[in-house]
N, C-alpha and C positions, 0 to 999 in steps of 0.2 A: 498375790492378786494382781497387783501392778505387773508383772513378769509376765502373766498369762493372757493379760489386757495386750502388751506388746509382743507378745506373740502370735495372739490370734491376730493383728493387726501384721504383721512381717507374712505370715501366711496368705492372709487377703491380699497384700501385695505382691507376693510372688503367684499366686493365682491368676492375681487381674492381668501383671505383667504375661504371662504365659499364651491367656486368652488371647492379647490384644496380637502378640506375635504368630497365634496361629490364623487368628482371623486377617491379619496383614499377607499372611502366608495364600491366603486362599483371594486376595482378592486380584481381580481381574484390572490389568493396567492398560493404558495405548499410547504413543505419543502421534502428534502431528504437529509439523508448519503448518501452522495456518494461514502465513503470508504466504510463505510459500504455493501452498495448494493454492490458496484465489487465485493468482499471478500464474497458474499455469492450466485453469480451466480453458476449456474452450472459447465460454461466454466472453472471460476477458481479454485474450489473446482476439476474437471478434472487433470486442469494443474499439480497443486499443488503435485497428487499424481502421476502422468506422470514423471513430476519433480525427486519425490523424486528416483522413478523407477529406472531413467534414471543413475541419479547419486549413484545410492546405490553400485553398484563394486566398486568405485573409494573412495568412503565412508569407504568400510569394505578394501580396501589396507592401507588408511592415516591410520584408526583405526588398523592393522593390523602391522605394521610399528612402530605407537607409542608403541606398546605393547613391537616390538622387543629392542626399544628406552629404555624404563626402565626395562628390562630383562635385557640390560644392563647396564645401572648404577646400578643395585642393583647387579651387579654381582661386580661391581669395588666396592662398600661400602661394599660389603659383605667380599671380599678377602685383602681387605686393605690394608696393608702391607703383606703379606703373599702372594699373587700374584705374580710369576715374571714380572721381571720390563717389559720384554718383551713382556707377555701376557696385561698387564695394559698400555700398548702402543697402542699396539693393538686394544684391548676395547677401548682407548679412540680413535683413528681415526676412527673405524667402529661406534661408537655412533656420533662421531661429520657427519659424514659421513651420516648416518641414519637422524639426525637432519636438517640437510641441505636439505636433499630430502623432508622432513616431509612438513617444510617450505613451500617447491616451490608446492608440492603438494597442500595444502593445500589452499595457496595461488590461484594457477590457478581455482582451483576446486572453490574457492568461488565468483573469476573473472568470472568464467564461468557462474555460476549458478543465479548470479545478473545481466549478461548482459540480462539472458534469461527469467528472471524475468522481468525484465523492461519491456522487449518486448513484451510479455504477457500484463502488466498491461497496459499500453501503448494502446495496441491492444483494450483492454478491454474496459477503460477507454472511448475511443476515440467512441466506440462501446454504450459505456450507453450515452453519451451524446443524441448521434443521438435518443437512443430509449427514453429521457427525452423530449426532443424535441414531437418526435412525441406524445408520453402520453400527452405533456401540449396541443399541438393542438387540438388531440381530446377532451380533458376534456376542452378548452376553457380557457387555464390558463396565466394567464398572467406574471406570475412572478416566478420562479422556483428559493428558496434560499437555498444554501447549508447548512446542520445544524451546520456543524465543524464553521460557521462564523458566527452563533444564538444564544442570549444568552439564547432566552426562544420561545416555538413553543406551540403550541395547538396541542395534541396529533390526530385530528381529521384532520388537514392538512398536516401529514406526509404522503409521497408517498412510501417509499422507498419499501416496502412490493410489490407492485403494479407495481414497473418500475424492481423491479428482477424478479418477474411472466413475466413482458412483455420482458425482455432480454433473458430470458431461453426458451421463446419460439421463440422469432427473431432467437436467435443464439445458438442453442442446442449443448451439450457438443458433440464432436464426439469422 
């Protein structure tokens, strides 16, 4: 009795094993960069230079600024002691003064520019899903695996070529 209890049980498990290998067999796989494909849509090759546009006066003031920064101190290293004390006062409040702004500038500027980045990518991001989605529907796919989490792909079930052709055209750079 015992014997026949563990054999009907070694049969269910070569059964189930069987099953699962054929239904493995049969299912439909994809991979994609997903970093990759955002980073090479339209929209965000767009942005990127939008971006850079947008913030390039506030770019060449910080850069304009640092410049005046070490015009000054090389003006205090240059005059050394020979500078009046009252000129090398001077210099140094307007440089620590200069520095201070540099900071805040610099700082806000990169605040700003990473919030607007997220937002972007965010947008993006949220945006290739749906169009991964719809590509696996059509092509009948059943599994869509990210390659950043892959440790080996068959160069033949990469999508990512295919779902940035189908994002650039869902969502055209304007």
């Amino acid at each position: 009795m015992l014997r026949n209890t563990f054999a009907r049980l070694f049969v269910l498990a070569a059964a189930a094993s069987a099953m699962a290998g054929i239904a493995a067999a049969q299912l439909k796989v994809a991979v994609i960069n997903s970093q990759q494909a955002v980073l090479q849509t339209a929209e965000i090759k767009k942005a990127s230079v939008d971006l850079e546009a947008k913030y390039k006066p506030r770019t060449a003031e910080i850069e304009k600024l640092r410049k005046d920064l070490e015009a000054i101190q090389q003006k205090l290293q240059a005059g050394g002691n020979k500078l009046p004390q009252r000129e090398a006062a001077d210099l140094t409040v307007e440089g620590q003064r200069k520095q201070r702004d540099l900071q805040r500038m610099s700082q806000d500027l990169q605040e700003e520019v990473d919030a607007e980045r997220n937002e972007i990518l965010t947008r993006s991001s949220q945006r290739l899903q749906a169009v991964v989605r719809k590509l696996a529907e059509e092509r009948g796919l059943d599994v869509v695996v990210d390659a950043g989490s892959t440790l080996y792909v068959k160069p033949a079930l990469d999508i990512t070529k295919d779902v940035v052709a189908a994002f650039d055209q869902a969502y055209p750079a304007k």
